[in-house]
C-alpha positions, 0 to 999 in steps of 0.5 A: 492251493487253487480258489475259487470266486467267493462271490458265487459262495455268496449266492443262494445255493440254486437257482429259483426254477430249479427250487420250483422243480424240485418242490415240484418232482417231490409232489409228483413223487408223493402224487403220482395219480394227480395230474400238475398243470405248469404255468410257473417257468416261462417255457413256451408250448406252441411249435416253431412256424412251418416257415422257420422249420422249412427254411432250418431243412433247407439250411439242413441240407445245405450243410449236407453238401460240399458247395454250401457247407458252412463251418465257423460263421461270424461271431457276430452273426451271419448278414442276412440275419442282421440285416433282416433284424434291421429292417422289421425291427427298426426301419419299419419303427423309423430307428435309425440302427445298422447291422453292424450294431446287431449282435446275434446270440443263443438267447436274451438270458445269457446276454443279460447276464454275460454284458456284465463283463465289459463293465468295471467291478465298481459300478453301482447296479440298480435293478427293479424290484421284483425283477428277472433273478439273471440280472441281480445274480451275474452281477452278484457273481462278478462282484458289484452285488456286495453281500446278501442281507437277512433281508434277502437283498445285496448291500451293493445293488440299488433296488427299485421297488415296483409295487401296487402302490406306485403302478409297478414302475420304478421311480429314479433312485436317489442314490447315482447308479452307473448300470441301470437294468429295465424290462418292459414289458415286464418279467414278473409282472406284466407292467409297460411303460410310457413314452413319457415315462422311459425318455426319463430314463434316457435323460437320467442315464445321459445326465448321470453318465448312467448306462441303461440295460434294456430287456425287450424280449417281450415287445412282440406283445405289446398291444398298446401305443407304448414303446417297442424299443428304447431306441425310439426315445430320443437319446438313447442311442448314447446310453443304452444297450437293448436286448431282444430275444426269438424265444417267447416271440417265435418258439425258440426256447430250445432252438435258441436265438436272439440278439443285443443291439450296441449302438456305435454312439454308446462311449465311454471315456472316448471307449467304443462299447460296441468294440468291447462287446465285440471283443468279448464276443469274438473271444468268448462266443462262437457265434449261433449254428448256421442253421439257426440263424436261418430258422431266425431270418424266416421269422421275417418273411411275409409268412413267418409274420403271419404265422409268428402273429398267430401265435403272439395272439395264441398266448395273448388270449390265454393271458386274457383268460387266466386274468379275468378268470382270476379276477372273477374268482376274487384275485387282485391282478396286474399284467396280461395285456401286454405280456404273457405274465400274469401277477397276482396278489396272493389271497389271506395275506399267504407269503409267496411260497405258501401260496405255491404250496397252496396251488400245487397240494389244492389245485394242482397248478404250479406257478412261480413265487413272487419272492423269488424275484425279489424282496418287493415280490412277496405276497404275489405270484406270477402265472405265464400264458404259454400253456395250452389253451385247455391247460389255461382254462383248466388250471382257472377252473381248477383255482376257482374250485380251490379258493 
């Protein structure tokens, strides 16, 4: 008889979203009067930039025509793409990257999820703590998780426990890890890191033999002299991987683009990582549409830029208003200056998912459950700025009335 893989047995039964959705089509089914405002799941809500809609009907009506169709485009993404990324996001931040280190994808999540398949079985994974849920289960799915404990953490991983008490930033682990996971800004909880701070990551990974996997799908946020790109510390070019995204910065979530750079210089035993990328690539993906890709390149253009800002500072004054809205209502709160998340301490000492049964049944607001990201996240919450305007000013004044 077939098997399966036992290690997705081992997973909770769904996936944290999709428990929030649920909990959510049930209140809506017994309320069907109330109106719910959403700042849990990190969609956003500000349409794509007339500059990438005109440049994907342009792409539209090129494909409508013999002379410019396109069929199957490089797995890799199409040059004018990669060259673009190269030049806005790197040249002009004087980091050396070439184009054939740029890999275009559908997006940040399935990367970080699928870069697992380069890597061997027996690497130890270290993972911040409360962290985005991709990074801990693909790597429980492909076996380096080992077993789920009482506990709600897996046997294998390293956590890094990022809490109120040391700043949210994860300190070196004492135990070696091979594959080390960061975000910064931060997916749940807002926080940044130093120049400082993340050139001692790089001499960790380069004196452990350690690889880092860098999540900055959320630096077109930052508003602070911090970094934007791993590649701007000195040696990370030999032990990083960086992961960047469309979604959140121009729109893309169900457009979907994004893309992972894979320096030439990352070895491992003489084995070129940016060659094993690809290889998965050429042999599992096949590439994001045409039309896409020239949705992505007009988010470079001098009005894409200038459209993309607006919107960047949209989500950012949101963020500021559901902060300092908590704050003035009593909440003990972190993030949203440099990211769209906003981390909150749940009042009265409520477990994480009581508080969203709180805020939902009183206030009509759903947001996210600190404890679905992990152990360290109980007893907080995260609230995201991609709503309206109205919705975010709604949903502080409906939280105010509530508690």
């Amino acid at each position: 008889m077939f098997q399966v893989n036992e290690n997705f047995v081992k997973l909770p039964q769904s996936y944290l979203f999709s428990d929030i959705a649920k909990r959510v089509a049930a209140y809506t089914q017994a309320n069907p009067d109330k109106s719910i405002i959403r700042l849990g799941i990190g969609d956003v809500t500000r349409p794509l930039a007339p500059a990438v809609v005109e440049a994907m009907k342009k792409a539209c009506d090129e494909m409508g025509v013999e002379a410019t169709f396109r069929g199957y485009g490089p797995e890799q993404g199409y040059d004018f793409l990669r060259e673009a990324i190269v030049t806005h996001d790197y040249r002009a931040r004087g980091i050396d990257i070439s184009a054939d280190e740029i890999f275009v994808s559908d997006g940040a999540k399935s990367d970080t999820g699928n870069i697992g398949d380069i890597f061997g079985k027996d690497n130890v994974v270290a993972v911040c703590d409360p962290v985005y849920p991709v990074y801990v289960d693909t790597n429980a799915m492909a076996g380096r998780a080992g077993n789920l404990t009482a506990e709600g953490k897996w046997d294998n991983l390293v956590y890094m426990p990022c809490t109120e008490e040391n700043g949210f930033a994860p300190a070196i682990p004492a135990k070696k890890a091979d594959m080390i996971y960061l975000c910064f800004p931060n997916n749940p909880t807002g926080a940044s890191i130093t120049y400082e701070g993340l050139q001692k990551w790089v001499d960790y990974a380069l004196a452990n033999g350690s690889v880092i996997l860098y999540d900055s799908a959320y630096e077109a946020f930052i508003t602070e002299d911090i970094p934007h790109s791993i590649f701007e510390i000195d040696g990370a070019k030999q032990c990083a991987i960086e992961f960047r995204s469309f979604s959140k910065t121009a729109g893309f979530t169900g457009t979907r683009c994004g893309y992972t750079v894979v320096p030439k210089e990352l070895t491992c035993n003489g084995v070129s990582l940016n060659a094993l990328w690809n290889r998965r690539q050429t042999t599992k993906f096949n590439g994001v549409p045409y039309i896409v890709q020239r949705g992505a390149e007009a988010v470079y253009s001098p009005e894409g830029q200038a459209q993309i800002q607006e919107t960047i500072a949209y989500y950012l004054h949101n963020a500021k208003v559901i902060r300092e809205g908590l704050a003035a209502a009593g909440f003990t709160v972190y993030g949203g200056v440099n990211a769209p998340y906003i981390w909150l301490k749940t009042p009265h000492c409520l477990t994480s998912w009581a508080f969203f049964d709180e805020l939902i049944n009183k206030a009509g607001v759903v947001g996210t459950p600190g404890s679905g990201f992990g152990p360290s996240g109980e007893g907080y919450f995260r609230l995201t700025s991609f709503g309206s305007y109205e919705n975010s000013v709604a949903a502080i004044e409906r939280i105010k009335a509530a508690f």
